[in-house]
C-alpha positions in Angstrom: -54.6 -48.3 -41.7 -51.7 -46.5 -40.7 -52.9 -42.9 -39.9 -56.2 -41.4 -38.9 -57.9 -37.8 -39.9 -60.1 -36.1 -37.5 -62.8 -36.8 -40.0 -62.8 -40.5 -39.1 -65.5 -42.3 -37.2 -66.3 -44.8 -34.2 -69.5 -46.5 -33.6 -70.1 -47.7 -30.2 -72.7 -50.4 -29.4 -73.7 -51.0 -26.1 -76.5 -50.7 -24.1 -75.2 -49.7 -20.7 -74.7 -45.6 -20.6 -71.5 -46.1 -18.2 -69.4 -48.4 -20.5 -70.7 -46.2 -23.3 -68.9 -43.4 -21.3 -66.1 -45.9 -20.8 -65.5 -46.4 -24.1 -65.5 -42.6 -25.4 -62.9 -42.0 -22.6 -60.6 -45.5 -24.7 -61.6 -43.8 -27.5 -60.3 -40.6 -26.9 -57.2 -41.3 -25.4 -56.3 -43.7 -28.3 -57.4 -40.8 -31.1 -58.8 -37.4 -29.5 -60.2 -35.9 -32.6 -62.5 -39.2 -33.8 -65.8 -38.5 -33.9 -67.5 -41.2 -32.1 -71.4 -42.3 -32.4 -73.7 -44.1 -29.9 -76.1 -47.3 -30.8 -78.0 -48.6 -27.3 -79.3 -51.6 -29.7 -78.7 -53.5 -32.9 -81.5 -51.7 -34.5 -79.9 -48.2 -33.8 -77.0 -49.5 -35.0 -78.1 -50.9 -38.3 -80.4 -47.3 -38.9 -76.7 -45.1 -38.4 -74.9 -47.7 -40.5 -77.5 -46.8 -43.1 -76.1 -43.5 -43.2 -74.0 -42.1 -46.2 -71.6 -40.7 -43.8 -69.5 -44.0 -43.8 -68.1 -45.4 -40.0 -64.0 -46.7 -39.6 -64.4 -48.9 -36.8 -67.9 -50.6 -34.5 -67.0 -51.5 -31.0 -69.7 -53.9 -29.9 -71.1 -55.6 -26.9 -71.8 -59.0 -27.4 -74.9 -59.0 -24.8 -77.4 -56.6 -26.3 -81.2 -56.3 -25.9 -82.5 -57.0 -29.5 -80.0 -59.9 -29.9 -78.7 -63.5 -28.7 -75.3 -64.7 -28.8 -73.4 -64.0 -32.2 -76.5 -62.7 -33.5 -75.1 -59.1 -33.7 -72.0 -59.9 -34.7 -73.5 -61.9 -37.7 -76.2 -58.9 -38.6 -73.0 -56.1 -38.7 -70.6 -58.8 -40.7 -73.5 -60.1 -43.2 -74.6 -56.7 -43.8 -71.1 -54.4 -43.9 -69.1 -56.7 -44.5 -66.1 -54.2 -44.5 -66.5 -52.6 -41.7 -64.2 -53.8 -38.3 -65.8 -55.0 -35.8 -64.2 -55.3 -32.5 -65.9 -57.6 -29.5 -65.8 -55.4 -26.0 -67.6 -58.0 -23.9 -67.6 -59.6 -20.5 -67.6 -63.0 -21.9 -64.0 -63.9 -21.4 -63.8 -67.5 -22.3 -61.4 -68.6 -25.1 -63.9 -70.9 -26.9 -66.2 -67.3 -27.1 -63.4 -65.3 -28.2 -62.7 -68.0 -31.2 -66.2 -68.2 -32.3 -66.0 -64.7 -32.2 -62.9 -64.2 -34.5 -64.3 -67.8 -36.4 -67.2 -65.0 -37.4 -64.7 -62.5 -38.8 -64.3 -60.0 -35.4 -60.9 -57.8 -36.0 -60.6 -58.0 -32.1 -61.4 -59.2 -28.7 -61.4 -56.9 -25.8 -62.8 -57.6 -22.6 -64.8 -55.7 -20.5 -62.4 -56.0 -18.1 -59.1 -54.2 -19.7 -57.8 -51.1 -18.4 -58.5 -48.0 -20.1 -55.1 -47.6 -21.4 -55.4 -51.2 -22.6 -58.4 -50.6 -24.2 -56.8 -47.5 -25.8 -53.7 -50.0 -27.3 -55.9 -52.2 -28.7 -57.7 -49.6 -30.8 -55.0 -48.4 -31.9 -53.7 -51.9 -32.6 -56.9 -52.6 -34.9 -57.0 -49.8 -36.5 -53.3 -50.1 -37.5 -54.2 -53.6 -39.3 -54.0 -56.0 -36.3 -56.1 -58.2 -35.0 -56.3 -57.6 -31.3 -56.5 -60.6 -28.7 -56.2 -60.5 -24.7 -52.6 -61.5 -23.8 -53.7 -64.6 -21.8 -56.1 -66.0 -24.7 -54.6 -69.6 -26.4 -56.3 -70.0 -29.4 -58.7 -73.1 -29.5 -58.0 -76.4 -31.9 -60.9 -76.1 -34.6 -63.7 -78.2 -34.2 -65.7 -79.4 -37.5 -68.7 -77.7 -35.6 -66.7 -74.8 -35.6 -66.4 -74.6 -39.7 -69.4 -75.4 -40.2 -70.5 -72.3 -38.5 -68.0 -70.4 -40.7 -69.4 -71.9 -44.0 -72.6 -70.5 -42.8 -71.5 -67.0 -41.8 -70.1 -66.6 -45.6 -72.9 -67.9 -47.4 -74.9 -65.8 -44.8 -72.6 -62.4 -46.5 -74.5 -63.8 -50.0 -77.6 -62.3 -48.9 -79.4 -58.7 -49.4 -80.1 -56.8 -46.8 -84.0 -57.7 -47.6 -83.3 -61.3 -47.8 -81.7 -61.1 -44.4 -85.0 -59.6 -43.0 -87.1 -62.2 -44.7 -84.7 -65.1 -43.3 -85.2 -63.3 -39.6 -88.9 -63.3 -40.0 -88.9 -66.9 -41.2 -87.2 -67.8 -37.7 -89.9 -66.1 -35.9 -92.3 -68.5 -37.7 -94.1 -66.1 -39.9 -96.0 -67.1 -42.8 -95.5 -65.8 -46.3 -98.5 -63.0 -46.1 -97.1 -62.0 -42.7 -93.9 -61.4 -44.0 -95.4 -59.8 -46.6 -97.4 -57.4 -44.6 -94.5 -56.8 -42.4 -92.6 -55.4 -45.8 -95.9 -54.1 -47.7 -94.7 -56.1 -50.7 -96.2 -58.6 -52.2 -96.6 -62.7 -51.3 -95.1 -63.4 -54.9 -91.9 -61.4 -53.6 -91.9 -63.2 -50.6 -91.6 -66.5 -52.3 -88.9 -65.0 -54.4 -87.0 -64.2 -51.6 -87.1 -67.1 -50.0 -86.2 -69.1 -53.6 -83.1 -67.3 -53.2 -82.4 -67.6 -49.5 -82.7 -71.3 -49.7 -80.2 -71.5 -52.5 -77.7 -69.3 -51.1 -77.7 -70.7 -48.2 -77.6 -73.9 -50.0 -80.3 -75.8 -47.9 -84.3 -77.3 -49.3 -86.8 -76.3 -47.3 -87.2 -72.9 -45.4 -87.0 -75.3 -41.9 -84.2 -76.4 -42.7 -82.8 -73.0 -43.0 -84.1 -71.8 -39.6 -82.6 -75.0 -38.0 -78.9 -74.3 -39.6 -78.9 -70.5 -38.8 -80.2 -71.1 -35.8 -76.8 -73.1 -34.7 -75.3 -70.1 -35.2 -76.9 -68.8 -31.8 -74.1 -70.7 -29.6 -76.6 -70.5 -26.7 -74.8 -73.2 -24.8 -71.6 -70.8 -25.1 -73.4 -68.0 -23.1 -75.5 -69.9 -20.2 -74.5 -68.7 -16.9 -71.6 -66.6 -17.8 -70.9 -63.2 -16.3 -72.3 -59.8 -18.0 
């Protein structure tokens, strides 16, 4: 994207009000007319993305209430696919920041930029780049690694519904749960999960949880600074 019209808009997503704040002020240096939303959870987020009113650009915080790990990432990618996502998190190490571009993020800034800097690399992602911290060396891929990937994108396969089913499924609910939860019926359930086994390529709905559940990376964010 080469220009931007004052029509254009920003969704942030974090849950503390003062980097909120942080991020308008990045925001506004880099393009002072964007209109600029706030989400304080994945849910929020997913209910304004919902909206006809499309959004240009979702700066995200990887450590959110309603989510572990990638999962955030994964929800906004899966589920809008075209939408840039840009990582503003305190998690600073390298093998984090190549998961998080491994999962299709069109940047990593952290927490601990500058303003101005934070301001650049908007700009520079909204201008078609893909924005990484100066210090950051790219990691070797691991076969872990793709894996992971291969997931991700036969993650994008599902529907929005599907992916609700497949989250319920990792909270261990049954079929009439699940059906409950949606007020449709078990038949539709099964359906569903038919279809999420087979695009995800997997037999049995345990085996599901157990591969998307590698996806968490919990290892990755043990003891690391907020």
């Amino acid at each position: 994207m080469n220009a931007i019209n004052e029509t254009a808009r920003f969704l942030i997503i974090d849950d503390h009000p003062l980097f909120r704040e942080a991020l308008h002020s990045a925001v506004r240096m880099a393009y002072p007319d964007v209109d600029t939303v706030e989400a304080r959870s994945i849910t929020e987020a997913m209910t304004l993305l919902a909206d006809t009113k499309p959004f240009d650009l979702a700066l995200l915080d990887l450590s959110m209430p309603d989510v572990h790990g990638f999962d955030g990432l994964l929800q906004l990618r899966t589920r809008h696919p075209r939408l840039p996502v840009v990582i503003v998190s305190g998690h600073e190490e390298p093998k984090i920041i190549s998961e998080a571009l491994s999962y299709g993020a069109a940047g990593f800034i952290p927490k601990s930029a500058r303003k101005g800097d934070l301001a650049a690399a908007i700009r520079a992602v909204m201008e078609g780049a893909i924005y990484v911290p100066e210090n950051y060396e790219s990691q070797p891929p691991d076969p872990e690694s793709a894996d992971r990937a291969e997931m991700v994108r036969r993650l994008a396969k599902l529907t929005p519904q599907q992916l609700r089913v497949l989250q319920m499924l990792r909270q261990g609910l049954l079929n009439k749960q699940i059906a409950f939860e949606l007020q449709v019926g078990e038949t539709t359930v099964k359906a569903h999960v038919s279809e999420i086994l087979r695009k995800l390529n997997v037999y049995s709905r345990t085996q599901a949880v157990i591969e998307v559940s590698k996806l968490d990376n919990a290892d990755l964010f043990r003891e690391q600074p907020l």
